[in-house]
Legacy VTK file of the C-alpha trace (Angstrom):
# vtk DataFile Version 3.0
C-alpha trace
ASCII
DATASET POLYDATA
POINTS 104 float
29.420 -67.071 -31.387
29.983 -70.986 -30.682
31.084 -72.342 -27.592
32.428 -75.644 -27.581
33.260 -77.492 -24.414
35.316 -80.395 -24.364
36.195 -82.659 -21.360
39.019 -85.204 -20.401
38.744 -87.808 -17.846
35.480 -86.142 -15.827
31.856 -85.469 -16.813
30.028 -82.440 -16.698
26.389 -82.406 -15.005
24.054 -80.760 -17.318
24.031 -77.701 -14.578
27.677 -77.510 -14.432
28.086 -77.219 -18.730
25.041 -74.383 -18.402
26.954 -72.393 -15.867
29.817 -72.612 -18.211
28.468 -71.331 -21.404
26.567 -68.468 -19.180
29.938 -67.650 -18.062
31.486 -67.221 -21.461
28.599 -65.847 -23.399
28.912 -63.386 -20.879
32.500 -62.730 -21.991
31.328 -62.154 -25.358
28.729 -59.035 -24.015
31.958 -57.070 -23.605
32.811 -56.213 -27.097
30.426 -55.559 -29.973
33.159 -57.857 -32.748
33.412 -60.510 -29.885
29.834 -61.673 -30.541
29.770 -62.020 -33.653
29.875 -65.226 -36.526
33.676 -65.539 -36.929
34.324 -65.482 -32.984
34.189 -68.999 -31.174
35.435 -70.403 -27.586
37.326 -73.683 -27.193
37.251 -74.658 -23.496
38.915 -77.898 -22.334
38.157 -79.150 -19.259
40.459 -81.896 -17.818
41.118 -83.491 -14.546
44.203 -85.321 -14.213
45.800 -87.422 -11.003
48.983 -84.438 -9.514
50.434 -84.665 -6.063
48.353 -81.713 -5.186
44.578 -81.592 -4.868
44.779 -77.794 -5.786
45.906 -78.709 -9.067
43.188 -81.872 -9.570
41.513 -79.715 -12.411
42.797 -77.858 -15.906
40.972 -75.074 -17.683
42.458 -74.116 -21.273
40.482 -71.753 -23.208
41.165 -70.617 -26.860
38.999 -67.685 -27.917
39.219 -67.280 -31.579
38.272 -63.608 -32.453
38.781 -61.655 -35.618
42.424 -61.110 -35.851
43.528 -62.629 -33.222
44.193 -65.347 -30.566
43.096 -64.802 -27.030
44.485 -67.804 -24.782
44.325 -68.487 -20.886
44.707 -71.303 -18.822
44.038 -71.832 -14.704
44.264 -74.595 -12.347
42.305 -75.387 -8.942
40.814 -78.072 -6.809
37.502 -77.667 -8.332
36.398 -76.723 -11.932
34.213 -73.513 -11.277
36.991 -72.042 -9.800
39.240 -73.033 -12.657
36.642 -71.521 -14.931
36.333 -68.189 -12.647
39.647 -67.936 -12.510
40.478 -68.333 -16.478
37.277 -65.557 -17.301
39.274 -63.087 -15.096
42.923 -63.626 -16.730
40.449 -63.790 -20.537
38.806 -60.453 -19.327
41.738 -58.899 -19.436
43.151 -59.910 -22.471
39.805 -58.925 -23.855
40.354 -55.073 -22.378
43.403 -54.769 -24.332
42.499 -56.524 -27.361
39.715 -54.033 -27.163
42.056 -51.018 -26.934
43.819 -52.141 -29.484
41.427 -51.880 -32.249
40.077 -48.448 -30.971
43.641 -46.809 -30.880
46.105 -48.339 -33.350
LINES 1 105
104 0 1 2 3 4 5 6 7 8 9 10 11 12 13 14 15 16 17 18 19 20 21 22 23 24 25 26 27 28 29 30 31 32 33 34 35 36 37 38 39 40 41 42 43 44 45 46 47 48 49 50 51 52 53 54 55 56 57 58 59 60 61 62 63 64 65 66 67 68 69 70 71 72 73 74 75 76 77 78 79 80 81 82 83 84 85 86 87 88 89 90 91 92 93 94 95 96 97 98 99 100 101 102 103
């Protein structure tokens, strides 16, 4: 499985981009079909200028697994918690996805 990170208008520390792609190969431990060569994760990180400092950072994630399209997307004042935040809305996605090819 690939993980590709892209950013907008902030850097990543090399720390920050490891906690990241811990946090979503993690994702992919939950299913057996999520791991595998034709699954991939698009996360795009982007901080833009709001009224509200809750809302300073975007996380969109696209997680491309065999037939289908799991998407999520969270806002807060600081990206970990936008990533947290988007893993628990993904992991849920990922339950039914999962029940979904055991009981058609």
């Amino acid at each position: 499985m690939q993980i590709k990170i892209n950013t907008q208008h902030l850097q990543l520390r090399p720390d920050q981009e490891e906690m990241i792609t811990k946090k979503f190969e993690h994702l992919a431990t939950l299913g057996s079909r999520l791991s595998d060569e034709s699954s991939h994760i698009k996360v795009d990180l982007i901080h833009e200028e709001s009224r509200s400092q809750a809302d300073a950072y975007r996380c969109h994630v696209t997680f491309f697994v065999p037939q289908e399209t799991l998407r999520a997307e969270a806002r807060s004042s600081r990206i970990e918690n936008a990533v947290d935040q988007v893993i628990d809305k993904l992991r849920t996605q990922i339950e039914r996805y999962k029940a979904k090819l055991h009981h058609p």
